[in-house]
C-alpha positions in Angstrom: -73.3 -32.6 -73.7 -74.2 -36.1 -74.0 -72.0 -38.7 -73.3 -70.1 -41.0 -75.9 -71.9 -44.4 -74.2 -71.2 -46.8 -77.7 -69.2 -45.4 -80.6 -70.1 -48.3 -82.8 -74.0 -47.9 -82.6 -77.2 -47.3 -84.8 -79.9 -45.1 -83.0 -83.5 -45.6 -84.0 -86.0 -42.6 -83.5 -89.7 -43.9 -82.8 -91.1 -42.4 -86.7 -93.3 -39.4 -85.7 -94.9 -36.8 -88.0 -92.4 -34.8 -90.2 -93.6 -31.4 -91.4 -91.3 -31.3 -94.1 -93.8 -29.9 -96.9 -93.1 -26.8 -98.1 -93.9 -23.9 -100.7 -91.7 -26.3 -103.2 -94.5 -28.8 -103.0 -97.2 -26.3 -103.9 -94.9 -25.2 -106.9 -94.7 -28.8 -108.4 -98.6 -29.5 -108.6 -99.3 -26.2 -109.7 -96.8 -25.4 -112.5 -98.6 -28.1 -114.9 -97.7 -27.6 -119.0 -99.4 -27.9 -122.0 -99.8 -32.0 -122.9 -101.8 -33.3 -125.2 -101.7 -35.2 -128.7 -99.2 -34.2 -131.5 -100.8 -31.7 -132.9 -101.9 -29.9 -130.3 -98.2 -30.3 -128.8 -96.8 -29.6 -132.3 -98.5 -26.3 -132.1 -97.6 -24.8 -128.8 -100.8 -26.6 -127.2 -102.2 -23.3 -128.3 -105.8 -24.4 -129.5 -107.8 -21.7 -126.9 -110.2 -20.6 -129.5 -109.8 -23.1 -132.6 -111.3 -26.1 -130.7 -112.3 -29.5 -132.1 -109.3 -31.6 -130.1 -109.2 -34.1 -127.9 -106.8 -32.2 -126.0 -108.7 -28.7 -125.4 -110.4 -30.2 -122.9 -107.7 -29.5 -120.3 -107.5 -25.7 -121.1 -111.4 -24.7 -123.0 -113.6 -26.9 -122.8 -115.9 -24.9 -124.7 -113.5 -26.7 -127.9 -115.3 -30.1 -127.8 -118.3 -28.0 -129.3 -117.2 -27.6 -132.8 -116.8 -31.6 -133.2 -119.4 -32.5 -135.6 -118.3 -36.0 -135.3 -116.7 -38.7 -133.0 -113.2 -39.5 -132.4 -110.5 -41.5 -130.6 -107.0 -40.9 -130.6 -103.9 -42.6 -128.7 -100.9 -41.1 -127.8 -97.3 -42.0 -127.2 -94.2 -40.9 -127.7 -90.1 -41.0 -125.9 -88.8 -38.2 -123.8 -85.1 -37.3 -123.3 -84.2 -34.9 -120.6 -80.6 -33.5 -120.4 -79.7 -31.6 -116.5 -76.8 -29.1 -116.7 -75.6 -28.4 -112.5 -73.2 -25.7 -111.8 -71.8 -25.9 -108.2 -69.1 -23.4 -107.3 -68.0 -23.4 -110.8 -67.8 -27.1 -111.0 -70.4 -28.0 -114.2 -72.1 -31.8 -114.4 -74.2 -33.2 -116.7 -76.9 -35.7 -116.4 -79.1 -37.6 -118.8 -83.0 -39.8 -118.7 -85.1 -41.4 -121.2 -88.4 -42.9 -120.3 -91.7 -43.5 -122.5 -94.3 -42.0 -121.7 -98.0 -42.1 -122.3 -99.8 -39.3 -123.3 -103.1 -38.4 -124.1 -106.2 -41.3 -124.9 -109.6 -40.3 -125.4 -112.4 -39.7 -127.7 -115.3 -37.2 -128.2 -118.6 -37.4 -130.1 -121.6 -34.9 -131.1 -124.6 -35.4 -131.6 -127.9 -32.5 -133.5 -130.8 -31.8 -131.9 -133.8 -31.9 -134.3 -135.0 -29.1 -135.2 -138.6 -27.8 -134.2 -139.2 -25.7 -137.6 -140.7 -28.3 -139.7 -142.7 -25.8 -142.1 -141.3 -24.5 -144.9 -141.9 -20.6 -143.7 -139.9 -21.6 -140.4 -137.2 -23.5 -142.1 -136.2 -20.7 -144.3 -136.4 -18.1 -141.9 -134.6 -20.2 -139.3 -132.1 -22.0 -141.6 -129.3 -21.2 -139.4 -130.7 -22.8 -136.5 -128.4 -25.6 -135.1 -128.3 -26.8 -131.5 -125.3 -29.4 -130.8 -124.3 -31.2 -127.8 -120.8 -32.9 -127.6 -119.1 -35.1 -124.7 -115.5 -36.0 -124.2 -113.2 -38.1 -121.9 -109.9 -37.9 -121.8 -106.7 -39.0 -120.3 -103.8 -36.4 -120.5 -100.1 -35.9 -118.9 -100.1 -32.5 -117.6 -96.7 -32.9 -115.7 -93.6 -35.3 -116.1 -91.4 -35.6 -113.1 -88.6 -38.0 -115.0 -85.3 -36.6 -114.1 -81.6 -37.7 -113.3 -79.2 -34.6 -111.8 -75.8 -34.8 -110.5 -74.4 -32.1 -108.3 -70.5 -31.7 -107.9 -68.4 -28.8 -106.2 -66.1 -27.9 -103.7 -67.4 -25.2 -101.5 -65.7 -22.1 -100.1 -66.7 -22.4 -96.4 -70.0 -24.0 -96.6 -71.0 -27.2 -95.6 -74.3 -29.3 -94.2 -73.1 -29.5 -90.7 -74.2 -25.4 -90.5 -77.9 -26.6 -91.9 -77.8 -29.1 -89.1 -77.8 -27.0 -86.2 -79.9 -23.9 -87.4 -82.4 -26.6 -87.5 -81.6 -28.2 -84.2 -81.6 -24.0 -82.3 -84.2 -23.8 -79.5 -85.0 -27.4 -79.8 -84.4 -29.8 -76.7 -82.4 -32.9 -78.0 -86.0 -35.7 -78.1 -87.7 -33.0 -80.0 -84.9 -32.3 -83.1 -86.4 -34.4 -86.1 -85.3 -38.0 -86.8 -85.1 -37.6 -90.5 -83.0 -34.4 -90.7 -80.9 -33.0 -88.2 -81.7 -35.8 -85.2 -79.7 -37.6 -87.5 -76.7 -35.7 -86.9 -77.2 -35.4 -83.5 -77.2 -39.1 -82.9 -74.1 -39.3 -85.0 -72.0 -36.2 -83.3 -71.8 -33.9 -86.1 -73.7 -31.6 -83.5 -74.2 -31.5 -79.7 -75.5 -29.5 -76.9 -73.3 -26.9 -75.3 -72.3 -27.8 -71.8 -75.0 -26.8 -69.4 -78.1 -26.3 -71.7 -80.1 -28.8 -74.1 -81.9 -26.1 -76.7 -78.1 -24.7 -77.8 -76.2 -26.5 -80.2 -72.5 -26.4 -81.3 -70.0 -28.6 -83.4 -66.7 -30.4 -83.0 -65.6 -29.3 -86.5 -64.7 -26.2 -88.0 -67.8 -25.0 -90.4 -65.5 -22.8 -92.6 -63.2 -24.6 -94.2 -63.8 -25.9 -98.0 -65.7 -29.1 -98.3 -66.3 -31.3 -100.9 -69.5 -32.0 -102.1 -71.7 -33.9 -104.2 -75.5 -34.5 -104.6 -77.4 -37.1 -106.9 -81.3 -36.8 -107.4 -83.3 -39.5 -109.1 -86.9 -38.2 -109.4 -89.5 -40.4 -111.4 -93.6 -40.1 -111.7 -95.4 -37.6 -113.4 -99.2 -35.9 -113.4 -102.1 -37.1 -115.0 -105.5 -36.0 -115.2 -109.1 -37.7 -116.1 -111.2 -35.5 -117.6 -114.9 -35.5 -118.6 -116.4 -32.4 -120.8 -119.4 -31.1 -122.0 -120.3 -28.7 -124.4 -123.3 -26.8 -126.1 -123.1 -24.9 -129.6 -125.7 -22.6 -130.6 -126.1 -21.8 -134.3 -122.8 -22.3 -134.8 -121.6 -19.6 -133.6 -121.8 -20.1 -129.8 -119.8 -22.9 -127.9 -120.2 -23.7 -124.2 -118.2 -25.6 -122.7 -117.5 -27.3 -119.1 -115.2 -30.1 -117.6 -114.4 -31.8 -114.6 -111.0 -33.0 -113.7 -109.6 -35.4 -111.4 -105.8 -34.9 -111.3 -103.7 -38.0 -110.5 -100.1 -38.6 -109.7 -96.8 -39.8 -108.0 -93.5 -38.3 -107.4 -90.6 -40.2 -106.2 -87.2 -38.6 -104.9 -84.2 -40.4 -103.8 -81.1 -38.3 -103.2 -77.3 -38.9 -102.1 -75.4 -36.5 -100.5 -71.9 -36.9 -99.7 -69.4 -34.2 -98.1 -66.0 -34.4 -97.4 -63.2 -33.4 -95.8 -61.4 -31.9 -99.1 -58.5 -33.8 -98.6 -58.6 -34.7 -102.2 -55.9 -33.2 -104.2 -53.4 -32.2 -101.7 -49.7 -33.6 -101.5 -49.6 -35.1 -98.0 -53.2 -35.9 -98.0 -53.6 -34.7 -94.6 -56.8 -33.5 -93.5 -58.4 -30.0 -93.9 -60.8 -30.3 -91.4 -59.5 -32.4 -88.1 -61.1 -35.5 -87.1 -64.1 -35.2 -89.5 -63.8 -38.0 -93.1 -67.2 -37.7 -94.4 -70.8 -37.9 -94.2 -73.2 -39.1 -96.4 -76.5 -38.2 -96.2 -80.0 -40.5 -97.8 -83.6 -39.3 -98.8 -86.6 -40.7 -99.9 -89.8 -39.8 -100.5 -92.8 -40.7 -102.2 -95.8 -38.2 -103.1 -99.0 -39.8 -104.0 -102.0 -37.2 -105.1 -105.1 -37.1 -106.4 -107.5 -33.9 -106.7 -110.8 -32.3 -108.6 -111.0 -28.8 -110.6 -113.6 -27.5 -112.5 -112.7 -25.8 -115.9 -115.2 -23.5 -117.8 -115.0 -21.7 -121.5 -117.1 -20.1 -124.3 -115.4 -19.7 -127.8 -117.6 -17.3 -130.3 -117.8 -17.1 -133.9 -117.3 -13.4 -134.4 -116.6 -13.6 -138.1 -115.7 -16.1 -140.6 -112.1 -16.0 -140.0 -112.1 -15.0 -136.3 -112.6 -17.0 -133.3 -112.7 -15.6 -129.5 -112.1 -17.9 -126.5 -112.0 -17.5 -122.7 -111.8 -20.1 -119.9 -111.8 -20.1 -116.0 -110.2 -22.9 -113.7 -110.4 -23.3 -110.7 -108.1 -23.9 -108.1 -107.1 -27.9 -107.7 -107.6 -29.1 -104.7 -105.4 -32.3 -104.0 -104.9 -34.7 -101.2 -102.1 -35.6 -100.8 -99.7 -38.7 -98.9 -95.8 -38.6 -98.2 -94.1 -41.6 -97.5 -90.4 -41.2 -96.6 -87.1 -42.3 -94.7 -83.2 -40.9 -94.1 -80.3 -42.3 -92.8 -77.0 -40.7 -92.1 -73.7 -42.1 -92.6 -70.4 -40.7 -91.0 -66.9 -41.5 -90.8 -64.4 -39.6 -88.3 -60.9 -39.9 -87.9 -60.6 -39.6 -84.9 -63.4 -38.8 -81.8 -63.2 -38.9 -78.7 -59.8 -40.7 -78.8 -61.5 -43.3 -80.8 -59.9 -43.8 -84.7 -61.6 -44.3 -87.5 -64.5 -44.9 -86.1 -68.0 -45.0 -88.5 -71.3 -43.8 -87.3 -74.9 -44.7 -88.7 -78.4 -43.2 -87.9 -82.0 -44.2 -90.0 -85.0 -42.0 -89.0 -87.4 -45.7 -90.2 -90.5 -44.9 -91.7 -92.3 -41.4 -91.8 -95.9 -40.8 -93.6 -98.1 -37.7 -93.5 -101.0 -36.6 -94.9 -102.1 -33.3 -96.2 -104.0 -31.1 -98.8 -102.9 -28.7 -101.7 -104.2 -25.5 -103.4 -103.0 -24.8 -106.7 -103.6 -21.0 -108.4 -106.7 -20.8 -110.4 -106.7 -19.8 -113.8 -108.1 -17.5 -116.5 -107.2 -17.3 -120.1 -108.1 -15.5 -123.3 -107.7 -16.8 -127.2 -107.7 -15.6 -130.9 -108.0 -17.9 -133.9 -107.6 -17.0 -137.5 -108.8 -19.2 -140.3 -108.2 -18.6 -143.8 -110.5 -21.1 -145.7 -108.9 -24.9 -144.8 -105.8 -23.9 -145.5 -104.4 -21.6 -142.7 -105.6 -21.4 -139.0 -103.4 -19.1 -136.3 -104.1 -19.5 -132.3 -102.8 -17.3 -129.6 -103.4 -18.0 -125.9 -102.9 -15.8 -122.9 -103.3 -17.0 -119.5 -103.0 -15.5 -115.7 -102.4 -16.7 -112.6 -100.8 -16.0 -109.2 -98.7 -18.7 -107.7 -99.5 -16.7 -103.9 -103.2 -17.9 -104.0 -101.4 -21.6 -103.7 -101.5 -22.9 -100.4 -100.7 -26.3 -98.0 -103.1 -26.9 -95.0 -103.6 -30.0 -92.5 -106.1 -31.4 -90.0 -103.4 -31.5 -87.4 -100.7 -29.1 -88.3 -101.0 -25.4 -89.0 -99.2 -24.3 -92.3 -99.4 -20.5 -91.4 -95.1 -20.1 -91.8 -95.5 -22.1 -95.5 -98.6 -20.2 -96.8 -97.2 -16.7 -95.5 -94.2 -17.7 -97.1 -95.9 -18.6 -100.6 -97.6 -14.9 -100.9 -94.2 -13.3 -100.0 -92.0 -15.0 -102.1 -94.1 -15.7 -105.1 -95.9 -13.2 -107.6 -98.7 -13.9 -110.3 -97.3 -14.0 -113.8 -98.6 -14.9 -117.6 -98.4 -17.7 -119.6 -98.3 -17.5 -123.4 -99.1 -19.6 -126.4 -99.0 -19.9 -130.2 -99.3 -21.9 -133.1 -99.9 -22.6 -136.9 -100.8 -25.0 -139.0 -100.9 -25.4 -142.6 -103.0 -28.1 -144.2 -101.2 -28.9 -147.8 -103.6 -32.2 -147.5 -102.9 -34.9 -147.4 -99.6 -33.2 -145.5 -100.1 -30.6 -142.5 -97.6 -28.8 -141.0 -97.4 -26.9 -137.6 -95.4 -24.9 -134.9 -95.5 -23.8 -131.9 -94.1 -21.9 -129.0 -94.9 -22.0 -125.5 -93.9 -19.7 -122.4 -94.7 -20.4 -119.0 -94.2 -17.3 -116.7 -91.9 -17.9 -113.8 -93.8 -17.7 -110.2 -91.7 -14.9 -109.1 -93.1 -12.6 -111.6 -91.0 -13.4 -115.1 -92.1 -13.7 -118.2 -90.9 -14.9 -121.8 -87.5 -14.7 -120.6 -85.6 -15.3 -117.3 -84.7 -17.8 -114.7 -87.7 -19.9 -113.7 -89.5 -19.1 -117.0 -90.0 -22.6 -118.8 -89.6 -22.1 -122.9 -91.0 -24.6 -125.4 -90.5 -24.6 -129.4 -92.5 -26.9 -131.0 -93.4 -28.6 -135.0 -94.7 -31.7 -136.2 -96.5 -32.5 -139.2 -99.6 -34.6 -139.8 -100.6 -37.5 -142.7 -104.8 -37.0 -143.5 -104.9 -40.5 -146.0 -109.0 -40.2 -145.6 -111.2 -39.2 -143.6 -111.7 -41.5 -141.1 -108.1 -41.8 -140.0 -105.0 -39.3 -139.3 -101.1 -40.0 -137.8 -99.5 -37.1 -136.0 -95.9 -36.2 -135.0 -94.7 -33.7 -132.7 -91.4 -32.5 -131.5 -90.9 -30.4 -128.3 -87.9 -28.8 -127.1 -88.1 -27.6 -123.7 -85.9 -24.8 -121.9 -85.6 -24.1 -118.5 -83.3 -22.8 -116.0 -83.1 -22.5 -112.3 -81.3 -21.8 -108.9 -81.4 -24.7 -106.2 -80.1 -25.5 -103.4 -78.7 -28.7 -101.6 -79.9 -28.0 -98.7 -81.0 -25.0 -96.6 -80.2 -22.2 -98.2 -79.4 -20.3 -95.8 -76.1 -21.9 -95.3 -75.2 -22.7 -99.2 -74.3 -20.8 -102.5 -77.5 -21.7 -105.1 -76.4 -24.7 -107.9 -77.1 -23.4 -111.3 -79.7 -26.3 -113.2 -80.1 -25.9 -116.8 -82.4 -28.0 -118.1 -82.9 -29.3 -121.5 -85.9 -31.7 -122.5 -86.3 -33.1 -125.8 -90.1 -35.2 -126.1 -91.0 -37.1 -129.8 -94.8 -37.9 -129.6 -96.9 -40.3 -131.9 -100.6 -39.9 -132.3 -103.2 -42.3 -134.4 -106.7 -41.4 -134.0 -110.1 -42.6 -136.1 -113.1 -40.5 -136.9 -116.1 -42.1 -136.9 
């Protein structure tokens, strides 16, 4: 047991490595969303097999093949999310508005001549068409922008218990300095008498604590693409792009736990000596990766359209900066009152790489004249191909984690648009399958319903509008959950997006 040598003292921890990356951090670059411009978003971003938009080429390239002509288009647009927390029956609400940008790009097309310059061949070949088409693009994938609040009284659960199943088997110089060294250098734990690798506490661990978390996360998930396609007689489109997806995500969190004292008519203590604790986290995720996405779309009829497309697993490199500190008040310790007790891990950064899942997906289209067109997109993948890996650090416990815990799953797609020119209207509907195996419906499963309409003036101009609802709900935990009951989250996201693009 160590000995009390200051009371009134901050202990600094030389920053070492922190393997805190998880199976979490695999989920977040992997469970990217439809974005796009307002159409596309208006219609479920389901466009697999009706190409000719800016925004296909994140999911079929092949799409940038039926552009006959060039384009630009701009996109912007507001998004409100709303976060619903649940925590031992105590419900909080929390709200967020940023702007974000959206998709900015353009395309253009361009006819080979053809090499039947006689008559004879011209008429016997008058179907003949070779077409090349190139795109760039710049398109929000993922949006990281939200505000929770997390408030409950537990029932005999509390952070001190996370503290020392971490801090088991570990002698007292190895215990991390941004998680539970913290506590060790502030007495919420300590070595049993005689050993250095078993840990107990001065407080008792089942007694109801109050406790609260706030999480401010900001950044999102953008990717540069470049596509290329090939049509052949009209019929036939080939497509193929390369992406280069780049991001940040930002996390600051608050904990607090207390002695749950609150409420009661002498205000004595529940717990003895222990006030509170407060506990700080940051950390800030910088990526950047490449993919490869491929897709054909056939003509099989004059109102049917076929699409498939392949993508390949993103790999990402990836940089965490981070810091914690830990704050804790004690009524008495030691014979000492009122005494307040501070830790700070300093600085930690770590680099590291990331697989996401690849991808496959199938489409239908129905067109009826330039009137009605109908798209429905399935896609698979299987969140346990994910995986984390290091040049100095073996991730064998995350990645056999990730193919235990997580399950390949569908995601689904439609929309429809009606052009009453110079009016068009559209909906949507989007369903991305949960990674531990749901679909359509079901924690995890994240539910978009979508519309917009769009102005056609002329030809060489159009304004979009698109409004997305999207529903999700999930379990989390404020810390390890080993020693915590899950927090209900319900979220609810509300995005308006503007598009003005030009033909030329």
């Amino acid at each position: 047991m160590k000995r009390l040598f200051s009371i009134l003292v901050v202990v600094c921890f030389i920053p070492f490595k922190s393997h805190s990356q998880n199976d979490i951090d695999m989920l977040r670059y992997s469970q990217t969303t439809f974005g796009g411009d307002a159409r596309f978003l208006a219609m479920g971003g389901s466009m697999g097999a009706l190409g000719a938009n800016l925004s296909t080429i994140n999911f079929n390239p092949a799409g940038m093949g039926l552009y006959r002509k060039g384009e630009f288009a701009l996109t912007a647009g507001m998004r409100f999310s709303n976060v619903e927390a649940t925590h031992y029956g105590t419900s909080t609400k929390d709200f967020k508005a940023n702007v974000p940008l959206g998709l900015i790009g353009f395309a253009t097309a361009w006819e080979e001549p053809s090499p039947y310059h006689d008559e004879k061949s011209k008429k016997r070949f008058k179907d003949w068409s070779r077409r090349h088409a190139i795109g760039f693009t710049y398109n929000k994938i993922a949006n990281f922008n939200y505000n929770t609040t997390i408030q409950g009284t537990s029932k005999d659960e509390t952070i001190i218990a996370d503290f020392l199943g971490s801090a088991q088997t570990f002698q007292p110089q190895n215990l991390s300095p941004f998680y539970e060294g913290l506590a060790f250098n502030t007495y919420l734990i300590d070595t049993f008498p005689g050993t250095l690798t078993e840990y107990g506490t001065y407080f008792d661990t089942h007694k109801p604590y109050n406790q609260s978390k706030t999480i401010n996360t900001t950044g999102s998930l953008g990717e540069y693409s470049l596509a290329y396609s090939y049509a052949i007689d009209n019929k036939t489109y080939f497509g193929a792009a390369i992406g280069i997806p780049s991001g940040k995500w930002n996390y600051s969190s608050q904990y607090s736990e207390d002695d749950n004292k609150a409420g009661r008519v002498d205000s004595t203590d529940n717990i003895a000596s222990f006030n509170s604790l407060l506990y700080n986290e940051t950390i800030q995720t910088r990526a950047i990766g490449i993919n490869l996405k491929l897709g054909i779309i056939s003509r099989i009829s004059e109102n049917f359209r076929l699409g498939a497309y392949f993508h390949s697993p993103t790999n990402y490199a990836m940089r965490d900066n981070y810091e914690s500190s830990l704050d804790v008040k004690y009524d008495t310790l030691f014979s000492y009152y009122n005494i307040a007790l501070s830790d700070t891990s300093g600085p930690g950064s770590y680099k590291y790489k990331i697989s996401s899942p690849m991808r496959v997906g199938a489409s239908i289209a129905y067109l009826y004249e330039k009137l009605l067109s109908f798209n429905i997109d399935a896609e698979y993948l299987n969140y346990q191909q994910g995986n984390i890996r290091a040049n100095d650090f073996s991730f064998a416990d995350v990645n056999n984690a990730i193919r235990q815990k997580y399950s390949s799953t569908f995601n689904f797609r439609a929309g429809v648009e009606l052009n009453t020119s110079p009016i068009v209207l559209r909906l949507g509907y989007a369903s991305y399958g949960s990674p531990f195996g749901n679909m359509l419906s079901g924690k995890n499963v994240r539910t978009s319903y979508c519309g917009g309409i769009g102005f056609r003036k002329n030809e060489k101009t159009f304004f979009d509008i698109a409004l997305v609802f999207d529903r999700l709900a999930e379990e989390y935990y404020i810390y390890g959950p080993k020693y915590v009951s899950p927090t209900q989250l319900k979220y609810k996201t509300t995005n308006i997006v503007f598009t003005y693009g030009v033909k030329f």
